[in-house]
TORLUM-912170 format. One record per residue (C-alpha): residue number from 1; x, y, z. Coordinates in steps of 0.1 Angstrom, whole numbers, always signed. Layout:
<sites>
(site NUM, (X, Y, Z)),
...
</sites>
This chain:
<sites>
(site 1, (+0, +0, +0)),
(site 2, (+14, +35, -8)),
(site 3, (+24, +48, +28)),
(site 4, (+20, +82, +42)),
(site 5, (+49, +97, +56)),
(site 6, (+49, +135, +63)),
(site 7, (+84, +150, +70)),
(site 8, (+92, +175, +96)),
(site 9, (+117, +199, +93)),
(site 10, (+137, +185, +115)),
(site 11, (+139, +149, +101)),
(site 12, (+148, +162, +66)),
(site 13, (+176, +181, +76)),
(site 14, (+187, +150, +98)),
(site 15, (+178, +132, +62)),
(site 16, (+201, +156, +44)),
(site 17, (+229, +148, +70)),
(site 18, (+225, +115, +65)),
(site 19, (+228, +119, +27)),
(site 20, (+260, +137, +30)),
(site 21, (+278, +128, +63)),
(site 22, (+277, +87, +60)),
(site 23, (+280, +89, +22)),
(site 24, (+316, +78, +22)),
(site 25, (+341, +86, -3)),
(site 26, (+315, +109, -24)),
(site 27, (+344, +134, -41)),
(site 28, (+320, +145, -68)),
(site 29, (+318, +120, -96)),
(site 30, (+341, +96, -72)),
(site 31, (+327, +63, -57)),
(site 32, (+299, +70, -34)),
(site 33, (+284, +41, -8)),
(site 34, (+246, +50, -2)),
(site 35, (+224, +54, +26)),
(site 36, (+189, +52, +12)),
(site 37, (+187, +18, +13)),
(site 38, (+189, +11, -24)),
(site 39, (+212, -3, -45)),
(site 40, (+241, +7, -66)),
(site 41, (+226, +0, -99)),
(site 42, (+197, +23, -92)),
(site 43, (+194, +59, -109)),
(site 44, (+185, +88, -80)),
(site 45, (+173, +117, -92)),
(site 46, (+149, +144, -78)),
(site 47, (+117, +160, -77)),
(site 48, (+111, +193, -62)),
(site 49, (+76, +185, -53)),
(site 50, (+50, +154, -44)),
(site 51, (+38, +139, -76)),
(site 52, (-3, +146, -83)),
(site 53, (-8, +113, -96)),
(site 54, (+7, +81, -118)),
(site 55, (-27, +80, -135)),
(site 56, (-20, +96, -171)),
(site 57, (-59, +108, -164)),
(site 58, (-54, +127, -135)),
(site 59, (-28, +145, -142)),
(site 60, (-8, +171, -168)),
(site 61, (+19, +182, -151)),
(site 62, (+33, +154, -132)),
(site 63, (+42, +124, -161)),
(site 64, (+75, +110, -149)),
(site 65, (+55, +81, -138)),
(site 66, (+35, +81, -170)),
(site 67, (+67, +84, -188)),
(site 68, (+80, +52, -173)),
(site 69, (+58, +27, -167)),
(site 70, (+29, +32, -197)),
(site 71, (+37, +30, -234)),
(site 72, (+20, +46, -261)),
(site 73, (+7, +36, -293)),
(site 74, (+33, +61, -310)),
(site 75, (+63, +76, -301)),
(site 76, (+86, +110, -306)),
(site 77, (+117, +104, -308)),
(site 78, (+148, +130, -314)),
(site 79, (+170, +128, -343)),
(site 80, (+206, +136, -349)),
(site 81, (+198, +164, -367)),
(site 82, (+185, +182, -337)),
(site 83, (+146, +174, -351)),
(site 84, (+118, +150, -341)),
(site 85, (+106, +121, -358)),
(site 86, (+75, +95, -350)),
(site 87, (+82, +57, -346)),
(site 88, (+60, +27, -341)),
(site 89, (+54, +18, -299)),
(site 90, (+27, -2, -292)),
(site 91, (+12, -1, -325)),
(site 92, (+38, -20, -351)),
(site 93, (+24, -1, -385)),
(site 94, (-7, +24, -390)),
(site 95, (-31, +30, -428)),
(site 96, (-44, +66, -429)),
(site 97, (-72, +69, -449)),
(site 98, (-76, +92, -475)),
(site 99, (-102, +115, -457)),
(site 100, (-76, +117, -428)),
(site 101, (-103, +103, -406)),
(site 102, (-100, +68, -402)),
(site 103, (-63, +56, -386)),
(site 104, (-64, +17, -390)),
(site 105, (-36, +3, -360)),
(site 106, (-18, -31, -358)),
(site 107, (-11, -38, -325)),
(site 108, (+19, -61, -316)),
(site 109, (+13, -96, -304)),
(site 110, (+31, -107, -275)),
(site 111, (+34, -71, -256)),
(site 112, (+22, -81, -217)),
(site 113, (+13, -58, -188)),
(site 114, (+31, -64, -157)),
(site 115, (+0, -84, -150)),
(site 116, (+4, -111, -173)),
(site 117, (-25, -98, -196)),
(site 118, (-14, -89, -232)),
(site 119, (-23, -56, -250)),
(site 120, (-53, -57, -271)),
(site 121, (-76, -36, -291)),
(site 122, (-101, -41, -255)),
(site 123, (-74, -20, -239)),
(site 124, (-73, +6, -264)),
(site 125, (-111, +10, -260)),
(site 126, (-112, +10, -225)),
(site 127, (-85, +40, -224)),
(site 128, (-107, +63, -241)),
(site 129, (-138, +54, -226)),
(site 130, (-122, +55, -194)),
(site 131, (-104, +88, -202)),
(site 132, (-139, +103, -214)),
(site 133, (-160, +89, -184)),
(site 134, (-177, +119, -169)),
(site 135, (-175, +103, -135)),
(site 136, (-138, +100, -132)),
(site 137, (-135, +138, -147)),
(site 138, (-103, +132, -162)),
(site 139, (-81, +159, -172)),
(site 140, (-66, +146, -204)),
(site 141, (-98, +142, -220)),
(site 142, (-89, +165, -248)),
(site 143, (-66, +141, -263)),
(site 144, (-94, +124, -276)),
(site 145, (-126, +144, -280)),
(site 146, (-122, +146, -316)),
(site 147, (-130, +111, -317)),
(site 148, (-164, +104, -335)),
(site 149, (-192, +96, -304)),
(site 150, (-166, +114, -277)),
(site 151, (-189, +141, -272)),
(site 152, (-216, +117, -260)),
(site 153, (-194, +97, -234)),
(site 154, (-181, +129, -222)),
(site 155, (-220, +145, -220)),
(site 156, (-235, +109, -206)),
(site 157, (-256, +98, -235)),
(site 158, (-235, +71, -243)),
(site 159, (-208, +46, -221)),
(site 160, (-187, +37, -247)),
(site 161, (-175, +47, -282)),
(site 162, (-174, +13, -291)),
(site 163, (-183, +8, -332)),
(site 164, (-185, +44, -338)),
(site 165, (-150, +58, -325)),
(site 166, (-133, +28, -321)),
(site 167, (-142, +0, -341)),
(site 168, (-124, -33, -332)),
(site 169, (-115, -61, -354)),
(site 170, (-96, -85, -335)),
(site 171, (-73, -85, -309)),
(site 172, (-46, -68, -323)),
(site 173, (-61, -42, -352)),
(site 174, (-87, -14, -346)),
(site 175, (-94, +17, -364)),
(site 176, (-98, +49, -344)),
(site 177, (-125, +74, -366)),
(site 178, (-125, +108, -361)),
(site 179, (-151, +134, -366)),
(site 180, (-134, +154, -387)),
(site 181, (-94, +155, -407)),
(site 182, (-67, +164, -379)),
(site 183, (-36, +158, -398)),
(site 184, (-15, +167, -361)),
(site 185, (-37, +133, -348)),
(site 186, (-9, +107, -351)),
(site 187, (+15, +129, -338)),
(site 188, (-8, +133, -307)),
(site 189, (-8, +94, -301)),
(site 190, (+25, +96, -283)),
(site 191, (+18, +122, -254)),
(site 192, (+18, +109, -217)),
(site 193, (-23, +106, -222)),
(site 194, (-22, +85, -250)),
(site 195, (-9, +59, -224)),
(site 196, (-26, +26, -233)),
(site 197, (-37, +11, -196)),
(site 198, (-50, -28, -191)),
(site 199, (-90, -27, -182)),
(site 200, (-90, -56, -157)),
(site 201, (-61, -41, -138)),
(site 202, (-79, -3, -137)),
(site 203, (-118, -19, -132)),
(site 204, (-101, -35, -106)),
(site 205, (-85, -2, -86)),
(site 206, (-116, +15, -95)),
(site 207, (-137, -8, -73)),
(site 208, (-113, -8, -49)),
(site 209, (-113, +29, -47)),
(site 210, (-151, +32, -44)),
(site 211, (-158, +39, -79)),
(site 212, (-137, +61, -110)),
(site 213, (-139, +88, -92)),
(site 214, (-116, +74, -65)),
(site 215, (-98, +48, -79)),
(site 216, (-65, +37, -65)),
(site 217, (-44, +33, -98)),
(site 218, (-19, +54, -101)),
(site 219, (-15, +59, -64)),
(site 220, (-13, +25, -47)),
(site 221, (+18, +6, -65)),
(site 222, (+4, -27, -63)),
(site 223, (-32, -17, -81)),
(site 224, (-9, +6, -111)),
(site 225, (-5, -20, -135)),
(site 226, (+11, -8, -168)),
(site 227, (+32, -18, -200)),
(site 228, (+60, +2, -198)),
(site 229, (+102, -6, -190)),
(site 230, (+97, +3, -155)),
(site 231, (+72, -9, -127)),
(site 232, (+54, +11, -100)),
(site 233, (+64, -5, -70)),
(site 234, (+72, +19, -38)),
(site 235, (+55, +56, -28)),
(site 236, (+64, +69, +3)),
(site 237, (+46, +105, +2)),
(site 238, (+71, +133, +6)),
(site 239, (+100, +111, +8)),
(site 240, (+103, +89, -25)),
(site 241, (+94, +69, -56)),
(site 242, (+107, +39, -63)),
(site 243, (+103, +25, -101)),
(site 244, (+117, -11, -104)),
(site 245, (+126, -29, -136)),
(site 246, (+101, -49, -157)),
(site 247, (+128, -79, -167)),
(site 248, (+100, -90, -195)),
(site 249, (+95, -55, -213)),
(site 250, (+86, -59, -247)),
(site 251, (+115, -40, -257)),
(site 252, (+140, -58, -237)),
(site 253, (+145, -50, -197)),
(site 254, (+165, -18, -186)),
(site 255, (+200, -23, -182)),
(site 256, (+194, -3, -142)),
(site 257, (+176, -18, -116)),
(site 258, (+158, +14, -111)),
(site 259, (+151, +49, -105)),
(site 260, (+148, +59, -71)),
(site 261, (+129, +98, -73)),
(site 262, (+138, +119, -42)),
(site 263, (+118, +147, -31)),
(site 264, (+142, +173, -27)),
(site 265, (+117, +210, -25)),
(site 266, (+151, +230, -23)),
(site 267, (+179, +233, -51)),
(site 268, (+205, +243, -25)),
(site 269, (+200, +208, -11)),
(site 270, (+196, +189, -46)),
(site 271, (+231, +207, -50)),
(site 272, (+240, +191, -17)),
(site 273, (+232, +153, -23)),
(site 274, (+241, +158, -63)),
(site 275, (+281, +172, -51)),
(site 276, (+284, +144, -22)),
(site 277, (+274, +116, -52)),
(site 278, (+236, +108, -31)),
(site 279, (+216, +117, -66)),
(site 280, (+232, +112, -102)),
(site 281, (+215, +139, -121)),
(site 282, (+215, +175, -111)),
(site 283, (+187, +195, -131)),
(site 284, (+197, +229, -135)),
(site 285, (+163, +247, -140)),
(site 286, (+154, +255, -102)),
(site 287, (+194, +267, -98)),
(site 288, (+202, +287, -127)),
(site 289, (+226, +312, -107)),
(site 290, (+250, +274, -102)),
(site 291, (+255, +273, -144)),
(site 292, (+285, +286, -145)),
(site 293, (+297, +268, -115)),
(site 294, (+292, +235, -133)),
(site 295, (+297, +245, -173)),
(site 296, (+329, +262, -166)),
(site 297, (+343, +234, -140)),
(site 298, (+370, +213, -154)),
(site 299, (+356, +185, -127)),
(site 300, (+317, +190, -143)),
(site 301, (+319, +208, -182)),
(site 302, (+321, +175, -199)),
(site 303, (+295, +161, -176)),
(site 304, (+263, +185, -190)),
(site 305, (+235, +174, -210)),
(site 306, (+215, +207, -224)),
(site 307, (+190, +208, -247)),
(site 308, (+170, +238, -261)),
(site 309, (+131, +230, -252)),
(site 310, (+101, +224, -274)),
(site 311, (+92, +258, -260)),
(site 312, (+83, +299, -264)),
(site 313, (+79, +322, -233)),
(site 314, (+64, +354, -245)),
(site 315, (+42, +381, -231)),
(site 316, (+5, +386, -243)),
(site 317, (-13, +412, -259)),
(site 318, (-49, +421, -254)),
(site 319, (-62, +441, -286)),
(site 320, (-93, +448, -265)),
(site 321, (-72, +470, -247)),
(site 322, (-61, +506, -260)),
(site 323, (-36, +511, -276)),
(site 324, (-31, +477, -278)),
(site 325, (-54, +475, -307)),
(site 326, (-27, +496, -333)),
(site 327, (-6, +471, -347)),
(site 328, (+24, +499, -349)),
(site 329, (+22, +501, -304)),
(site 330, (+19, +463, -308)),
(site 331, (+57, +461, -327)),
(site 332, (+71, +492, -311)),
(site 333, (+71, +471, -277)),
(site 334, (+84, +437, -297)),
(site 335, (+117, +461, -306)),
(site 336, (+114, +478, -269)),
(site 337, (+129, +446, -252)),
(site 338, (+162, +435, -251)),
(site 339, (+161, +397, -248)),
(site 340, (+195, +393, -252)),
(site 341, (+197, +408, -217)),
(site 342, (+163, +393, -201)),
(site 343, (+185, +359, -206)),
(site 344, (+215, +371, -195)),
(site 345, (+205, +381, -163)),
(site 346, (+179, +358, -157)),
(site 347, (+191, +326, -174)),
(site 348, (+229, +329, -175)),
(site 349, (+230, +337, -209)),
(site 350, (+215, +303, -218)),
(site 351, (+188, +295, -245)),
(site 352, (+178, +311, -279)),
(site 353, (+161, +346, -288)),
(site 354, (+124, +338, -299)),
(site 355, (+114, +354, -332)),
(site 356, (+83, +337, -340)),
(site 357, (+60, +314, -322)),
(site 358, (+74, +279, -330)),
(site 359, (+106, +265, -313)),
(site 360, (+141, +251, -331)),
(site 361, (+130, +217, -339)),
(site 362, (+95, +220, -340)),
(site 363, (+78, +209, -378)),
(site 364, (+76, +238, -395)),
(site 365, (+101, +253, -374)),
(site 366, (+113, +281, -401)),
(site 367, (+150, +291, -392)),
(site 368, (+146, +321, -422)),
(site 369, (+120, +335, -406)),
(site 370, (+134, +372, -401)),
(site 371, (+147, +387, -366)),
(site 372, (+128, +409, -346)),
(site 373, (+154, +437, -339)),
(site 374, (+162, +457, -306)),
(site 375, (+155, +493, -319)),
(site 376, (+143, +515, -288)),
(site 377, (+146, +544, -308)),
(site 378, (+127, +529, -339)),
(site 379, (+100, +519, -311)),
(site 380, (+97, +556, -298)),
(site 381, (+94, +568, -338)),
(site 382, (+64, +543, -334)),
(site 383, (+45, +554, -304)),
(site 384, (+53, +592, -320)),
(site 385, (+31, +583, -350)),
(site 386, (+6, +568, -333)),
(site 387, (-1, +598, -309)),
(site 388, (+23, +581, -278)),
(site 389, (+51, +604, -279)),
(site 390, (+55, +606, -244)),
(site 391, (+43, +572, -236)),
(site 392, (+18, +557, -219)),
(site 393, (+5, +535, -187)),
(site 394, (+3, +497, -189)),
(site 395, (-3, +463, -170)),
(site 396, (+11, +436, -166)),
(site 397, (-1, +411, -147)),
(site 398, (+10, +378, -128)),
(site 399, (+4, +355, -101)),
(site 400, (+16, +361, -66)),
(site 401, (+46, +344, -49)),
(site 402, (+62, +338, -87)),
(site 403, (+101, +355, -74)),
(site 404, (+111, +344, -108)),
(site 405, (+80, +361, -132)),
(site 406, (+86, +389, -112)),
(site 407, (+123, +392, -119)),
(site 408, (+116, +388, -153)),
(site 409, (+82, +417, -151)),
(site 410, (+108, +444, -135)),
(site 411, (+130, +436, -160)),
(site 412, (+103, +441, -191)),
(site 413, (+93, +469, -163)),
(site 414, (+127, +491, -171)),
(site 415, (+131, +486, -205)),
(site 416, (+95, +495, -216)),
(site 417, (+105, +528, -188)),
(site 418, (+133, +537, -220)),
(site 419, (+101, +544, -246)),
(site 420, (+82, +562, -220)),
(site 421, (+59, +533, -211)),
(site 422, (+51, +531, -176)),
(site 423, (+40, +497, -164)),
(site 424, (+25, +487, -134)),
(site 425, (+29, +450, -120)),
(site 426, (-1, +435, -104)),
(site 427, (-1, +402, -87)),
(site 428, (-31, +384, -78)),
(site 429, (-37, +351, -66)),
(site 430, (-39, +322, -95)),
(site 431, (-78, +318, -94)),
(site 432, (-86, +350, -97)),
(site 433, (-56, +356, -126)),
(site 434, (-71, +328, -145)),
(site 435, (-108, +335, -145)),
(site 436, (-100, +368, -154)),
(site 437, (-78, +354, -183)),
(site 438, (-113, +329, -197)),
(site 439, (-132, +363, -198)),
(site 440, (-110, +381, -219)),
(site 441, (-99, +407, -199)),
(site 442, (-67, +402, -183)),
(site 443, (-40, +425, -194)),
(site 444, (-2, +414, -208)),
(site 445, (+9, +389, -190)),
(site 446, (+45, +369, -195)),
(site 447, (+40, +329, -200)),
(site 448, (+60, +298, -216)),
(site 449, (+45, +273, -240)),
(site 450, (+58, +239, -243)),
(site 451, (+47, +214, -269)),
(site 452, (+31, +183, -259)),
(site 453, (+30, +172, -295)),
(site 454, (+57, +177, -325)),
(site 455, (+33, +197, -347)),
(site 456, (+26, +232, -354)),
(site 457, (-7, +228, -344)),
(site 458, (-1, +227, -307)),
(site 459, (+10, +263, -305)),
(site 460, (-6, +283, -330)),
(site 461, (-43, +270, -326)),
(site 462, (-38, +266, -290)),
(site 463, (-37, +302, -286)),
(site 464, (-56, +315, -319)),
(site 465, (-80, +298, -329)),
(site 466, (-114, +312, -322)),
(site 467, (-126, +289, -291)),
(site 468, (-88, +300, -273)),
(site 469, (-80, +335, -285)),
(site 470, (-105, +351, -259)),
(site 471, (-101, +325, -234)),
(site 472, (-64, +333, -233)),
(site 473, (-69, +369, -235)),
(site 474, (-54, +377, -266)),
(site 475, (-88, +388, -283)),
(site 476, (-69, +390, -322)),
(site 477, (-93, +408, -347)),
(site 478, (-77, +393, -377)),
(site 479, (-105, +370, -386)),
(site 480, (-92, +356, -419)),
(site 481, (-63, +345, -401)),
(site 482, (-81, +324, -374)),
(site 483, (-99, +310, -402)),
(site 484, (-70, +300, -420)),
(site 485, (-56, +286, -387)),
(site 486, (-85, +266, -379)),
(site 487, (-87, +252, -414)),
(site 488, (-45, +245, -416)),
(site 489, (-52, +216, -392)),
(site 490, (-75, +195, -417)),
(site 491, (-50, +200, -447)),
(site 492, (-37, +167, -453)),
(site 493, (-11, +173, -482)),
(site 494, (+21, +175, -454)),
(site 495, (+42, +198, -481)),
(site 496, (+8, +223, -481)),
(site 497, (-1, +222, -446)),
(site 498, (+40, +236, -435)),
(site 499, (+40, +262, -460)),
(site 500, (+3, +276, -447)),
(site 501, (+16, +273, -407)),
(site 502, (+53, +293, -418)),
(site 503, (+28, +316, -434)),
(site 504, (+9, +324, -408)),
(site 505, (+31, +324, -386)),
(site 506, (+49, +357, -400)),
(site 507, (+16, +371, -404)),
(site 508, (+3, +364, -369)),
(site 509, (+34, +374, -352)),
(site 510, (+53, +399, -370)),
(site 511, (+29, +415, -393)),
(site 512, (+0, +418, -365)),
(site 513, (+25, +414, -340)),
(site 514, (+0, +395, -320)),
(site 515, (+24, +385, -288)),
(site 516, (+59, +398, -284)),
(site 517, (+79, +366, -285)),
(site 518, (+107, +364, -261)),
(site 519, (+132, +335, -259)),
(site 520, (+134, +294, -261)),
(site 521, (+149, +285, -228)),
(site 522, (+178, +257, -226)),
(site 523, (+174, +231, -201)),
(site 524, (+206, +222, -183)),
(site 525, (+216, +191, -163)),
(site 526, (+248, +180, -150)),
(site 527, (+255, +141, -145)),
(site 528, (+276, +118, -126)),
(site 529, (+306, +97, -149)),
(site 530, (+287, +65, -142)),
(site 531, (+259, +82, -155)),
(site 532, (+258, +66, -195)),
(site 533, (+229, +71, -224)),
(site 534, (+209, +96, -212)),
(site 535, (+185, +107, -235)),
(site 536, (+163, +145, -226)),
(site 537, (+128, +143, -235)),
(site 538, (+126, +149, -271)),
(site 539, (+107, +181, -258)),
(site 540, (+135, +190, -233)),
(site 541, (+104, +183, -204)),
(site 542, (+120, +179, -165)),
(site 543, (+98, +146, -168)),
(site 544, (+115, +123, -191)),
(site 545, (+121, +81, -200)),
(site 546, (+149, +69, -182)),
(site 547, (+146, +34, -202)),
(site 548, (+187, +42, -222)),
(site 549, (+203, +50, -196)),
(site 550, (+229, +29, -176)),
(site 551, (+255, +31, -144)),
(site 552, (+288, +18, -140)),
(site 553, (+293, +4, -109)),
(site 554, (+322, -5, -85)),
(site 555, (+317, -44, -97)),
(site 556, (+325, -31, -135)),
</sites>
């Protein structure tokens, strides 16, 4: 049974002492004995918080259980090149029909959950009736509402999309029927909620639970029964996760024994237990002040793994609000902010300027697309033709207790101060900042997208289509634009459908100027020398497969 175990203060740092003081000869990357109880060929890393759930349904920000112990039907992968390519996971080989509405899947034979049961078509069905079950309430949902009788699980006039959505054939080859063309769809059948999960193991840890809405899978080890290279089988709240081996993964077993996750709420500690040899990868996000200490260390610089994300932070613009709603105010504050210097003093220096609104790797990713200068003096010419000579007053807004958006706000604060635009900060708390957000009314606000899928798609459309534009408080007037966006997505020549997203993407964001685009972050992590094969998250996530990577140990 999953065990609760609240920490006090005082036992942690008796913990941390622990960590450091018995660890014997830890000397960095030296040979390091450890006193957690686990053994040698075990990865530790950290989390910096309790997970919400191992349940790819109830949760979206929390998948390095996901990530592990489920497969998907499809999976990204990232290529040499520095791009992103699909490959066959639990499904061997795929037909698309010529609609772009009907995917026909081949499972393969043989897979097993760490039940015993093999992966069928039954298992795919019961995912996304499960996943659209009003009574559970999932939260990844989404994935699959485009599915043709979704709708009517999710409202309660049906239980099942069974022969309209899903139609099974045998065992090991279904079709999945959409409503409608999504040519982004396969690309979607990798992401954490695609997971496929076994229906006797989750009817079973519904029933235990009390019904969907309380089931035990994904919390109690023993009921979280998936697929994947690595099994579920301690939680200790607030102390650990322990993810053993499967020996019979389809794939072949893990080369580690495991992955022992630490929850380690303070970087200053993680630093701790990562220089005394207690955790084997040090992820650099929550200490970007220690980069230098670790890339420019002879011990450490050959020891980082970086990799630009699958991400754009930017700040919004709401065209509701004056002046906001001339384009020529809209690209005199895109060439008001330095963003060379927002990463310098923020992020060491690290990561890429943003120009547009895709990321380096993403498809359609258009490396020509041209730069958005620095030009405070070409900004102020701007605001002088537009009747703002001498400036103006503006929001921005944020959530309280965020030390790092605010760092970044005061930033974005001074530098708009050079053109004469005087903003004001306000921090609320985060209900209140996003209901005000789904009416449409919340002023600029600085935010970071990361893809969840390799397409276009996920970041344009998520923001401008018609049913998000308001909702994210963007409110763009350019209606033949978000009609063009919202039809890109059904285009189904692949050639077509990259040339329309480049295209709009230079309109939406440099010729409307529709949100100031700011940088692509890097995410940094320094490892220990018996640290070999590890792989980032094709999308450079924190959460990520562990399944290449392998230890030396003292016994090698």
């Amino acid at each position: 049974m999953r065990k609760k175990l609240f920490v006090t203060l005082l036992s942690a740092v008796m913990l941390i002492g622990c960590f450091t003081g018995c660890g014997g000869d830890s000397g960095g990357s030296g040979s390091t004995s450890y006193d957690d109880g686990f053994g040698e060929n075990v990865l530790r890393i950290t989390y910096d918080h309790e997970c919400e759930s191992g349940d790819p349904r109830q949760t979206t920000a929390d998948y390095i259980i996901p990530l592990n112990i489920f497969d998907t039907l499809v999976t990204t992968v990232s290529t040499e090149d520095g791009g992103y390519e699909l490959e066959p996971g639990l499904a061997e080989s795929w037909e698309i029909s010529k609609d772009g509405k009907t995917y026909s899947m081949h499972l393969r034979q043989g897979v097993k959950f760490t039940n015993g049961e093999e992966v069928t078509s039954d298992d795919v069905l019961y995912t996304v009736d499960s996943m659209l079950d009003p009574e559970r309430a999932a939260l990844n949902s989404s994935w699959m509402d485009m599915i043709v009788g979704a709708q009517d699980v999710l409202d309660g006039r049906a239980e099942s999309v069974e022969g309209k959505g899903i139609i099974i054939h045998d065992d090991y080859n279904f079709d999945i029927v959409l409503n409608d063309s999504y040519a982004p769809f396969l690309a979607t059948l990798s992401v954490p909620g695609w997971s496929i999960l076994n229906r006797e193991a989750c009817e079973a840890a519904d029933e235990e639970g009390g019904g969907p809405a309380n089931t035990v899978f994904g919390a109690e080890p023993e009921a979280t029964i998936g697929s994947g290279p690595f099994i579920l089988k301690e939680w200790v709240l607030n102390d650990y996760i322990y993810l053993e081996a499967n020996e019979d993964y389809w794939r072949g077993a893990p080369e580690i024994d495991g992955i022992l996750i630490k929850v380690v709420p303070d970087a200053e500690t993680e630093k701790m237990l990562f220089d005394s040899g207690q955790i084997d990868i040090f992820d650099l996000d929550n200490a970007r002040h220690l980069i230098p200490e670790y890339t420019e260390s002879d011990e450490w610089k050959d020891n980082i793994v970086s990799k630009i994300t699958l991400g754009t932070s930017y700040l919004s613009i709401n065209e509701n609000i004056e002046p906001f709603d001339d384009v020529r105010v809209r690209k005199a504050l895109q060439m008001a902010i330095d963003r060379d210097t927002i990463r310098e003093e923020m992020y060491e220096g690290t990561g890429e300027n943003a120009n547009g609104i895709y990321p380096p790797g993403l498809t359609g990713y258009n490396e020509n697309l041209e730069e958005i200068p620095y030009d405070p003096e070409a900004a102020k010419e701007l605001l002088a033709e537009t009747g703002y000579a001498d400036g103006f007053d503006m929001t921005i807004t944020q959530t309280a207790d965020d030390s790092s958006t605010l760092e970044l706000n005061e930033i974005i604060q001074a530098q708009l101060a050079e053109i004469g635009v005087n903003v004001t900060i306000e921090q609320m708390d985060e209900a209140s900042w996003y209901d005000i957000r789904a009416t449409g009314e919340l002023p600029m606000y600085m935010s970071t997208w990361y893809g969840d899928f390799n397409d276009p798609d996920n970041f344009i459309y998520t923001f401008f289509a018609s049913s998000n534009n308001k909702s994210r408080s963007f409110n763009y007037s350019n209606t033949d634009a978000i009609k063009r966006i919202e039809a890109a997505r059904h285009i189904t020549d692949e050639e077509e459908r990259i040339k329309e997203y480049q295209d709009l993407e230079k309109l939406v964001i440099q010729d409307d100027a529709a949100w100031i685009p700011l940088f692509h972050a890097e995410k940094i992590r320094v490892v220990q020398d018996r640290v070999k094969g590890f792989v980032p998250h094709w999308a450079g996530w924190g959460d990520c497969s562990y399944y290449s990577v392998s230890l030396e140990t003292s016994g090698e």
